[in-house]
LOSEDREN-935217 format. One record per residue (C-alpha): x, y, z; residue number from 1; residue in one letter. Coordinates in steps of 0.25 Angstrom, whole numbers. Each point is the difference from the previous one (the first is absolute). Example, Ala and Ser with C-alpha at 12.3 -4.5 7.8 and 13.67 -1.06 7.14 Angstrom:
# residues 2
SITE     px     py     pz  num  residu
SITE     49    -18     31    1       A
SITE      6     14     -2    2       S
This chain:
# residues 65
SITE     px     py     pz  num  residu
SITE    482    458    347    1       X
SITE    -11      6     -9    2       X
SITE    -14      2      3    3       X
SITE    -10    -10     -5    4       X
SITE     -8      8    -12    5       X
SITE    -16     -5      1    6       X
SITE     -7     -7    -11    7       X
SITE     -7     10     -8    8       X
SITE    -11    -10     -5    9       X
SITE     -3     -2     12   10       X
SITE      0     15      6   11       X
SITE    -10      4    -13   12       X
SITE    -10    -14      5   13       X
SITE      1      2     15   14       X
SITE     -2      8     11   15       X
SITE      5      0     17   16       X
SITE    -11      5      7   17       X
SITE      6      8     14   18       X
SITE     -5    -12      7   19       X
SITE     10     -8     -8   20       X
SITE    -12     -7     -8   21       X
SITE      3     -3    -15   22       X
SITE     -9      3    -10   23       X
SITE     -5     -4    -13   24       X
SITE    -11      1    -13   25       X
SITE     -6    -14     -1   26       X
SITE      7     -8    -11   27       X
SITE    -10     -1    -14   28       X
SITE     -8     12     -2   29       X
SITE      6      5    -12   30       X
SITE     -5    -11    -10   31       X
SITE    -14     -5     -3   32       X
SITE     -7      9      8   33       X
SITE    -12     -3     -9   34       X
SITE     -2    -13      6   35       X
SITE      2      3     14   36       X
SITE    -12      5     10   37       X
SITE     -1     14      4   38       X
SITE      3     -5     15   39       X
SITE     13     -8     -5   40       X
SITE      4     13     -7   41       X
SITE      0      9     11   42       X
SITE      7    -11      9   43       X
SITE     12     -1     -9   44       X
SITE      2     15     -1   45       X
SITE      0      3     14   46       X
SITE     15     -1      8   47       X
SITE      0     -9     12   48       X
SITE     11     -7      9   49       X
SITE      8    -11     -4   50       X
SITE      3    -14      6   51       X
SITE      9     -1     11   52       X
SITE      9    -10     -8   53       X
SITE      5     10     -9   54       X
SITE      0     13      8   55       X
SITE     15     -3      4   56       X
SITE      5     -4    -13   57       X
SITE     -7     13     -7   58       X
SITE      6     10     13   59       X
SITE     14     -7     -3   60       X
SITE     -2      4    -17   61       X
SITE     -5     15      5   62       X
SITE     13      2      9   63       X
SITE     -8      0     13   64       X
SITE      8    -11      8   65       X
């Protein structure tokens, strides 16, 4: 049986911390950014941890269960 290959989309947008968090960019920071606040701006582009709802459903598409 082959090996499950990960979803390279989704190896370029996330990452697996050593701890096994998953983390991501905030979603909406690459248009408009004229009409967003300086505080929404910096939000957006900062990588945080994801919802616990799709933490196993993005390990299964990276090939880690």
């Amino acid at each position: 049986m082959p090996k499950q290959k990960p979803c390279k989309g989704l190896t370029k947008r996330v990452r697996v911390t050593v701890n096994g968090k998953v983390m991501a960019k905030g979603t909406g920071g690459r248009h408009k950014r004229v009409r967003k606040s300086p505080v929404q701006k910096r939000r957006l582009s900062k990588v945080r941890p994801l919802e616990k709802q799709a933490v196993k459903q993005i390990r299964a598409g990276l090939g880690l269960i």
